[in-house]
Backbone as JSON, one array per atom type, in Angstrom:
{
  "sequence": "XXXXXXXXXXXXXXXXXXXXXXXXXXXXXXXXXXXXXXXXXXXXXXXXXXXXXXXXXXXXXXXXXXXXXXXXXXXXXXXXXXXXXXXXXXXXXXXXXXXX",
  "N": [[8.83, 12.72, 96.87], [11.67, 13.76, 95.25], [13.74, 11.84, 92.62], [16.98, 12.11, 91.1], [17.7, 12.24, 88.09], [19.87, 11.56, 85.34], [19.97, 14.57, 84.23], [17.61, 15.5, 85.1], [15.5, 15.88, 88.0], [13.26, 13.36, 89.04], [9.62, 13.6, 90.69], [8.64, 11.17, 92.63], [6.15, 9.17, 93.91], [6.68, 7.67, 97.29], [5.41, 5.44, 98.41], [5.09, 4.26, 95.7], [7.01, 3.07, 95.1], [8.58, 0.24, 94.74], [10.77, -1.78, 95.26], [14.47, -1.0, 95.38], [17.39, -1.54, 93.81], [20.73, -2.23, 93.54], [23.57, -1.41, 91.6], [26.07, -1.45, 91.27], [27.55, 1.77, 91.17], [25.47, 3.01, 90.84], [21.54, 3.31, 91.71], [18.91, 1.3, 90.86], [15.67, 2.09, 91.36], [12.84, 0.42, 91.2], [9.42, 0.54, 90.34], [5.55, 0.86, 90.72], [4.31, 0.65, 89.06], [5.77, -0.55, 86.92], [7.76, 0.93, 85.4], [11.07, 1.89, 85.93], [13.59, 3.94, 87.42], [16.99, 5.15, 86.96], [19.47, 5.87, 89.09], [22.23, 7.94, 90.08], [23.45, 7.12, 92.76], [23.53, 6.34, 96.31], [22.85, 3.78, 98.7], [22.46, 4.6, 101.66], [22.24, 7.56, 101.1], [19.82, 7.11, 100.25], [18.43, 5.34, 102.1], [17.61, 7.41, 103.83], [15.77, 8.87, 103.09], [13.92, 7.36, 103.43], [10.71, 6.47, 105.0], [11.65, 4.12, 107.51], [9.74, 2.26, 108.77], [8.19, 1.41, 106.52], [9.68, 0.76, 104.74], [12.91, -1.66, 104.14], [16.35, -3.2, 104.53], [17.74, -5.87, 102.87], [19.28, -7.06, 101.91], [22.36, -6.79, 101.03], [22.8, -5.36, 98.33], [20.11, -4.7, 97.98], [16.92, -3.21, 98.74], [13.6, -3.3, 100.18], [10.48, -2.97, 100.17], [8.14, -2.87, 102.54], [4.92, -3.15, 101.78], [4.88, -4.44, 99.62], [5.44, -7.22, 99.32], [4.58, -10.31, 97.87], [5.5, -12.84, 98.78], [7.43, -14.77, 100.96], [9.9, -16.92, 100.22], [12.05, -19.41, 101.93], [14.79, -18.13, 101.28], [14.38, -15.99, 100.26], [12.53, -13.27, 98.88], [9.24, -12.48, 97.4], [8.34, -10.39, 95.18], [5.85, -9.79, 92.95], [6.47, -11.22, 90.12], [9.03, -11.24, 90.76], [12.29, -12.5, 92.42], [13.57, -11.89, 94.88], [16.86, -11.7, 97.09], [17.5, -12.67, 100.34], [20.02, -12.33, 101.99], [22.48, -13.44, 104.52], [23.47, -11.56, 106.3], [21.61, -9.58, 106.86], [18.77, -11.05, 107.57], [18.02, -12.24, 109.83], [17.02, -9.66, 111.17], [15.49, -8.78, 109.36], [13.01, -11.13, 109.63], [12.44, -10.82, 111.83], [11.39, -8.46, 111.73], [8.83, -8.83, 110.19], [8.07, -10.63, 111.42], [8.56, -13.42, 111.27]],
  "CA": [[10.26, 12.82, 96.88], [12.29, 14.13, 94.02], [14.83, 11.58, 92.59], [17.85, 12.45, 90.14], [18.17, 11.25, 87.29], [20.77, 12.08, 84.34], [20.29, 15.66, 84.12], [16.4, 16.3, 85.49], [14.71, 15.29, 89.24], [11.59, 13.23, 88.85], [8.82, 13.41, 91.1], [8.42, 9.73, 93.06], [5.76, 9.03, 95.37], [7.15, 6.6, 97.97], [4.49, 4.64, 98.22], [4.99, 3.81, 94.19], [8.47, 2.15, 95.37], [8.15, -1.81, 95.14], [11.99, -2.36, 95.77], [15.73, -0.68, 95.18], [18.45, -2.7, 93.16], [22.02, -2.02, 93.56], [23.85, -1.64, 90.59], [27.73, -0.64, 91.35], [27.5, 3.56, 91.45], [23.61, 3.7, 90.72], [20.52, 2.34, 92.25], [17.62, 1.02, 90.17], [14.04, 2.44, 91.58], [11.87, 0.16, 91.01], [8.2, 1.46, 90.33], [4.87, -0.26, 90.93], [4.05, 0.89, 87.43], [6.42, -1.27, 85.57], [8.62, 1.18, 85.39], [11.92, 2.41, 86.94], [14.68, 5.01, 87.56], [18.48, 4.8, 87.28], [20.21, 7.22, 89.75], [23.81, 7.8, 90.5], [23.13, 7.94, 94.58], [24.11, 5.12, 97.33], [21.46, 3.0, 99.79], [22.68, 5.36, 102.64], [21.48, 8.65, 101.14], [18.28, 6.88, 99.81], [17.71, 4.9, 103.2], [17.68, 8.88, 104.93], [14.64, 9.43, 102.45], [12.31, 6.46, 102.78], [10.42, 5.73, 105.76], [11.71, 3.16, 108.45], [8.53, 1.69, 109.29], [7.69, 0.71, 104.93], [11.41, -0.26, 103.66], [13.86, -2.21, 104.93], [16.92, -3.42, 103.55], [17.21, -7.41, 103.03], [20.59, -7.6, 100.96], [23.82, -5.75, 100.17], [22.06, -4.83, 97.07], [18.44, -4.17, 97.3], [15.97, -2.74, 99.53], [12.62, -3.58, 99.72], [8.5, -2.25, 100.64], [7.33, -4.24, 103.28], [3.85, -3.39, 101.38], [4.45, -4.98, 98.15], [5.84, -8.37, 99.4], [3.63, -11.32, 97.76], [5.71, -14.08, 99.84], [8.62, -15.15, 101.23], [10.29, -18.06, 100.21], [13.46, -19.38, 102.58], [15.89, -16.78, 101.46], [14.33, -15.2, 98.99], [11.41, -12.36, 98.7], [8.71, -12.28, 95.95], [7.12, -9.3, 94.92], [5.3, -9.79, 91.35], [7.88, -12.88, 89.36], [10.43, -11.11, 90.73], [12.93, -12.45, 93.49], [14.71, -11.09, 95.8], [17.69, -12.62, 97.65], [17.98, -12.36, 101.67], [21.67, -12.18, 103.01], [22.47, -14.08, 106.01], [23.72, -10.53, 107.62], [20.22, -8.64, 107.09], [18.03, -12.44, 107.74], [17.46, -12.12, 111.31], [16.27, -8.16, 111.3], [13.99, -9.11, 108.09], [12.43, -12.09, 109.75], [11.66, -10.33, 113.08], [10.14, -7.44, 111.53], [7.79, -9.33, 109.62], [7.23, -11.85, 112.35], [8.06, -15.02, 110.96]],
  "C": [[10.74, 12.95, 95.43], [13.68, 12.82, 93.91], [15.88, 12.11, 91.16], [17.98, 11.51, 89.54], [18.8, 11.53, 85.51], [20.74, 13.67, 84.7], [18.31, 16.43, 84.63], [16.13, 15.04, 87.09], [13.28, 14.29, 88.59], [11.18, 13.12, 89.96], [8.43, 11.7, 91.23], [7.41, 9.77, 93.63], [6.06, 7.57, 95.89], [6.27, 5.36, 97.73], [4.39, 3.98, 96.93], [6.22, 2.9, 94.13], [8.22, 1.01, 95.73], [9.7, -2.0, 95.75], [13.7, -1.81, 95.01], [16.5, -1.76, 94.96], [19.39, -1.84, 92.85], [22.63, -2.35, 92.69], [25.14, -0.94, 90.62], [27.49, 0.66, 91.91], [26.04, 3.62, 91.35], [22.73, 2.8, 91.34], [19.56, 2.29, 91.18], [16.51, 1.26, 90.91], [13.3, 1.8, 91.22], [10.12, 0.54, 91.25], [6.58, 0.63, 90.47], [4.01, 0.13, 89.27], [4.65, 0.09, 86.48], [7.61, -0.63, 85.66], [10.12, 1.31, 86.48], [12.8, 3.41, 86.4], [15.89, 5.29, 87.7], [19.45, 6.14, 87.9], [21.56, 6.97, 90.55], [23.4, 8.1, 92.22], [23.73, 6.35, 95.14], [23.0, 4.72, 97.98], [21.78, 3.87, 101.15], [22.25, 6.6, 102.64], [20.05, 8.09, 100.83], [17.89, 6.55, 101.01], [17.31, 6.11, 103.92], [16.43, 8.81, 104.34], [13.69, 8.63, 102.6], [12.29, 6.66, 104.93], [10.37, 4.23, 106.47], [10.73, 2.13, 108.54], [8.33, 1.22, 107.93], [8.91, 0.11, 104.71], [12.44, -1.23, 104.75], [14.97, -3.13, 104.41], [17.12, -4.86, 104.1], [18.97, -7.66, 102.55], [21.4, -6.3, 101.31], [23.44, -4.84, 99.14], [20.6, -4.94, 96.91], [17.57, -3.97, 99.11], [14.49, -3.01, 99.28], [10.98, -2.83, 100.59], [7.99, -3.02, 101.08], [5.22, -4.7, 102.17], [3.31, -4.25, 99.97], [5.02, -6.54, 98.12], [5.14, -9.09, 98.96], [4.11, -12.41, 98.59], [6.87, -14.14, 100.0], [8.63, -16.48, 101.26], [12.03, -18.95, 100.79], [14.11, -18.15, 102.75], [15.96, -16.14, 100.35], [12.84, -14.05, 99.55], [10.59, -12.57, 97.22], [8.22, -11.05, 95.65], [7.16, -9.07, 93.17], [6.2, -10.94, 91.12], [8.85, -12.3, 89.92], [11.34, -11.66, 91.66], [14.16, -11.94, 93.9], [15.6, -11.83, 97.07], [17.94, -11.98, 99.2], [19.11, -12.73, 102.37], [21.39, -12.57, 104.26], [22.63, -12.73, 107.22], [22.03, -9.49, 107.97], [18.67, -10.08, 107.85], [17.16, -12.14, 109.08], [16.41, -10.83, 111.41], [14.95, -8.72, 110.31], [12.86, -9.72, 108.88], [11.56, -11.32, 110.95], [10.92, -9.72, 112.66], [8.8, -7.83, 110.85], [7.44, -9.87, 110.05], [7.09, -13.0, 112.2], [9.21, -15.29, 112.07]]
}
């Protein structure tokens, strides 16, 4: 998948996506490289592009890769030091799909 970013596309592969962070007008791409990608787009055109079955959104502001989860803690996500906060409105969907 190609994403935009300032004035050139880059080349993503999905699978390299640890977790999306909502940042007002742009999303943050997080990369399993370290890096990431700052693109003027919304979680509604990006959710069209990822596969259902890997992502799934947890928050208001961030999306996440079922494959790169290290743990869940209450109402949070880990993947690597990082956490990630689970909203009472996404909670339920999260929990089922993962089966706790």
């Amino acid at each position: 998948m190609f994403i935009k970013s300032e004035h050139e596309s880059i080349k993503v592969f999905i699978s390299e996506i640890k977790y999306i962070e909502g940042l007002k007008d742009y999303l943050k791409v997080n990369l399993s490289n370290g890096k990431y990608i700052l693109t003027l787009s919304n979680f509604r055109n990006m959710m069209d592009k990822l596969p259902e079955k890997t992502f799934i959104r947890v928050h208001n502001s961030y999306v996440v890769n079922l494959k790169y989860i290290t743990s869940v803690q209450r109402n949070r996500i880990v993947i690597d030091e990082y956490r990630i906060p689970i909203s009472e409105s996404y909670k339920k969907s999260f929990f089922e799909r993962i089966n706790i």
